[in-house]
Structures are given as structure tokens and as C-alpha cells.
C-alpha atoms as a printed R data frame, in Angstrom:
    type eleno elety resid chain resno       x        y       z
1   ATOM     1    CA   UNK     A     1 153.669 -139.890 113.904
2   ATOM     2    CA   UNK     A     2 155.190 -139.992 117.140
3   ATOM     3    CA   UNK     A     3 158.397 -141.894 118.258
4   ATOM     4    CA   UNK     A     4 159.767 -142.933 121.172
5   ATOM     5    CA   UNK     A     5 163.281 -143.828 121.488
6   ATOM     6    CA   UNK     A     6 165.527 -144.306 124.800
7   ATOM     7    CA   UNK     A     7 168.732 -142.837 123.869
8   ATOM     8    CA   UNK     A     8 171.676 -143.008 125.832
9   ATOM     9    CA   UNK     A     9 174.779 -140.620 124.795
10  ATOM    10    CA   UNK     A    10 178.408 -142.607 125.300
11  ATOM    11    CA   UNK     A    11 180.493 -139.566 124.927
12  ATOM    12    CA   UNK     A    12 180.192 -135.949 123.954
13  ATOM    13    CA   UNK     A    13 182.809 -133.463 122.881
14  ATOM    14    CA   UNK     A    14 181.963 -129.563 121.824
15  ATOM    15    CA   UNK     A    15 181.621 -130.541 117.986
16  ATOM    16    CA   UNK     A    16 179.406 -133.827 118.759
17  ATOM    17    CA   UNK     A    17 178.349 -137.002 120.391
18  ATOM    18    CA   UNK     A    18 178.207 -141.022 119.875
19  ATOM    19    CA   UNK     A    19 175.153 -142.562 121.448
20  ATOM    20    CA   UNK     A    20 172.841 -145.488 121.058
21  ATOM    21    CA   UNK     A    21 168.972 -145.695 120.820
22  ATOM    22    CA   UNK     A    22 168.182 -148.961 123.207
23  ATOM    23    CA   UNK     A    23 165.321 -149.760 121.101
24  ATOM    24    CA   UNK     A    24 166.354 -150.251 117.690
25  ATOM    25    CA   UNK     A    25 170.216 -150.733 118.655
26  ATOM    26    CA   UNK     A    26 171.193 -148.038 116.387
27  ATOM    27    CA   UNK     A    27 174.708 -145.534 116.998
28  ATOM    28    CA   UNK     A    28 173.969 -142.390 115.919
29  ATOM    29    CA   UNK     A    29 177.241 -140.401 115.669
30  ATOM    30    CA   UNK     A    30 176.890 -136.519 115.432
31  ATOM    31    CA   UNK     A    31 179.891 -134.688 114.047
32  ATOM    32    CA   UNK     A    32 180.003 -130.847 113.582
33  ATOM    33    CA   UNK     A    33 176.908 -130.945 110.790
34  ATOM    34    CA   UNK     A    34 176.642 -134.803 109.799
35  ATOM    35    CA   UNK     A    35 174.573 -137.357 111.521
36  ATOM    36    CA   UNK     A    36 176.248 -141.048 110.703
37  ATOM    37    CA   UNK     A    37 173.657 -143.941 112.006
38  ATOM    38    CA   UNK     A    38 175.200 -146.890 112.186
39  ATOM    39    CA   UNK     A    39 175.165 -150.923 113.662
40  ATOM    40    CA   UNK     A    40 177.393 -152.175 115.853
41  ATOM    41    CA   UNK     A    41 179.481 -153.819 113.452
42  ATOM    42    CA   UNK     A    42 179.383 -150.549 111.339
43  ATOM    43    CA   UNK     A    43 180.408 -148.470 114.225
44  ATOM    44    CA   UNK     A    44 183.379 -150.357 114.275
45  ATOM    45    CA   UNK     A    45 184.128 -150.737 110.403
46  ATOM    46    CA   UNK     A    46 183.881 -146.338 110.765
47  ATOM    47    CA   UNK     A    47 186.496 -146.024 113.999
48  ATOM    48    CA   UNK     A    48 188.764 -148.101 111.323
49  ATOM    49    CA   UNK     A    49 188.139 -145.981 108.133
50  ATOM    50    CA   UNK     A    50 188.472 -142.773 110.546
51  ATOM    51    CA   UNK     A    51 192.089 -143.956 112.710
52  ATOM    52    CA   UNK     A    52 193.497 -145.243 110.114
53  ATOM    53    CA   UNK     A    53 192.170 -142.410 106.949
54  ATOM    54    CA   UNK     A    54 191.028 -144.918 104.908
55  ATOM    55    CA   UNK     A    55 190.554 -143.917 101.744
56  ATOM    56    CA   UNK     A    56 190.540 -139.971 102.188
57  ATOM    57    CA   UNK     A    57 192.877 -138.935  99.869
58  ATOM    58    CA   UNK     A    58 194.248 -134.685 100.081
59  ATOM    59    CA   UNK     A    59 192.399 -132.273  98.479
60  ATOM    60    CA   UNK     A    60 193.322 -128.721  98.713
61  ATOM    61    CA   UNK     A    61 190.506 -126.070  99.361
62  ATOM    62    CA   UNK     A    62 191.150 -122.507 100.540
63  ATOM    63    CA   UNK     A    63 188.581 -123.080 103.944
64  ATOM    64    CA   UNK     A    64 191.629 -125.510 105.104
65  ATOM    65    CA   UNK     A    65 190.159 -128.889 104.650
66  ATOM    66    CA   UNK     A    66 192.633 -131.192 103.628
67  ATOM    67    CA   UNK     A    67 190.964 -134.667 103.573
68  ATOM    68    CA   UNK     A    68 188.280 -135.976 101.069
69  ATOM    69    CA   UNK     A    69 186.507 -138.902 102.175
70  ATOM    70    CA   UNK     A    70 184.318 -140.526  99.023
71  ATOM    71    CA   UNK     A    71 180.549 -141.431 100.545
72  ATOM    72    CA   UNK     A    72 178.627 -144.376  98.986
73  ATOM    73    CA   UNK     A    73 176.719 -141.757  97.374
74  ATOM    74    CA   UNK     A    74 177.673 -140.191  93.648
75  ATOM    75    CA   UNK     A    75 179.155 -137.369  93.681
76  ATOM    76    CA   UNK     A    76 179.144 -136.627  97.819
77  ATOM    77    CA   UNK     A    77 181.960 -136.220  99.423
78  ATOM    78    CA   UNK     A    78 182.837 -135.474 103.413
79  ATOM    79    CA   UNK     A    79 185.570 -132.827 103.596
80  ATOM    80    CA   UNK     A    80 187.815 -132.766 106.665
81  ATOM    81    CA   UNK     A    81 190.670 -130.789 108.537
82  ATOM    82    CA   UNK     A    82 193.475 -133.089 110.085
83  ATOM    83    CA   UNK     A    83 192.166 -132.021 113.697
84  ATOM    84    CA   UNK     A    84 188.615 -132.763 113.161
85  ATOM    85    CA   UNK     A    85 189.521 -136.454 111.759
86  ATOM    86    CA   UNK     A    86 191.693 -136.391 115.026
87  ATOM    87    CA   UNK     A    87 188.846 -135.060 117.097
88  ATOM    88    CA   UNK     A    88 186.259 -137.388 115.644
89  ATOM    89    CA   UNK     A    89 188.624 -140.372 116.233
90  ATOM    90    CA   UNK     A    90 189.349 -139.503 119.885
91  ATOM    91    CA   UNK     A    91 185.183 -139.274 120.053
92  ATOM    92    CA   UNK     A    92 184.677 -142.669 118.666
93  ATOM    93    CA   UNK     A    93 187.676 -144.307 120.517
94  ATOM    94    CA   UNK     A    94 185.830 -143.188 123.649
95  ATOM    95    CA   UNK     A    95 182.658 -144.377 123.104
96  ATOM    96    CA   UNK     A    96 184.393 -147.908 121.340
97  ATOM    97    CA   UNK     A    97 184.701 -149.773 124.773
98  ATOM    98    CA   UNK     A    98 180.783 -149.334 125.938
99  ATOM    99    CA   UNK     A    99 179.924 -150.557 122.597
100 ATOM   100    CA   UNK     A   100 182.063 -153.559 122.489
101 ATOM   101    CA   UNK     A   101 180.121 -154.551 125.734
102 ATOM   102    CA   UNK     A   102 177.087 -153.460 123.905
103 ATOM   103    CA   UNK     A   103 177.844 -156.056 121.373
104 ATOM   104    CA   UNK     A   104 178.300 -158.702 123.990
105 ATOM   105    CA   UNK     A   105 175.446 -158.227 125.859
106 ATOM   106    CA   UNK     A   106 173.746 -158.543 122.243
107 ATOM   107    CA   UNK     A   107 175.124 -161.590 121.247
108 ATOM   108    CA   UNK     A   108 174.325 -162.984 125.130
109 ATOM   109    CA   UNK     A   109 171.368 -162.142 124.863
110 ATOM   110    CA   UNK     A   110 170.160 -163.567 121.712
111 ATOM   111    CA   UNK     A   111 171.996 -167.241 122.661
């Protein structure tokens, strides 16, 4: 099966990229070796949890990851380093403004 999409990349750093597909409206966000895909309104709800570290609690592991971050999934769990949840929030903050106007035009467009 073959699939089309028109994606357009918001922002890009060396360990990833936020982008939206313009067909099905979805933000994909790339970081290091996880792929988050994501609605508008989640996209926003995610730039929250990462800023502000909701609910990663320290964990100590000898690779220097010092954040766990519970999934909705038993028993998975994303494991971060201070500077990557720093480096993923600067990556989301920069791509937050294009998809505010994202949402508008969405909104506009279905009134």
C-alpha cells in the first residue's frame, strides 16, 4: 500500500524534528529514537508535560539518565538526561508558534 503524505518540518535540531503531515493534520515529533504523533491539542498538552517535567520523577541509572517519564503503556517508560528534556523543550517551543496558527487556520476553516 502506498501513501502519500505532504509533510512539512517546523523545526529541526541534530537529535530530531517537529513537523506536520497537511493531510491528516498529524505532528509527528522525532526525538533521538522515539517518534511521538500527536493532534494539535496533544502537541500542546506534551510542550506542558515536557517544560514543566510533569510527572518524571528521578531515577538513577549508570548511562546518566536521570528522568523517568511513565507512558500510557504498562510497564514502558521514556528515560531522559536533564539536557535532552531541555533540548526537546527548546525543539517544541520552536515549532509551538506555527502550530498555534495551525490551529487557527483549523478552526477558521471549519466555521
Amino acid at each position: 500500500m502506498a501513501h502519500c503524505h505532504q509533510f512539512r518540518t517546523l523545526a529541526e535540531s541534530e537529535l530530531g524534528y517537529v513537523g506536520i503531515c497537511e493531510g491528516c493534520r498529524t505532528v509527528n515529533v522525532a526525538f533521538q529514537n522515539s517518534l511521538f504523533c500527536l493532534s494539535l491539542n496533544q502537541f500542546d498538552a506534551f510542550r506542558e508535560l515536557i517544560h514543566e517535567r510533569l510527572a518524571m520523577r528521578p531515577v538513577y541509572t549508570s548511562h546518566g539518565k536521570e528522568l523517568l517519564l511513565p507512558t500510557p503503556m504498562p510497564n514502558y517508560f521514556l528515560l531522559f538526561a536533564h539536557d535532552e528534556v531541555d533540548k526537546l523543550g527548546a525543539l517544541l517551543t520552536e515549532a509551538a508558534p506555527v502550530l498555534e496558527a495551525e490551529r487557527i487556520l483549523d478552526v477558521s476553516r471549519t466555521n
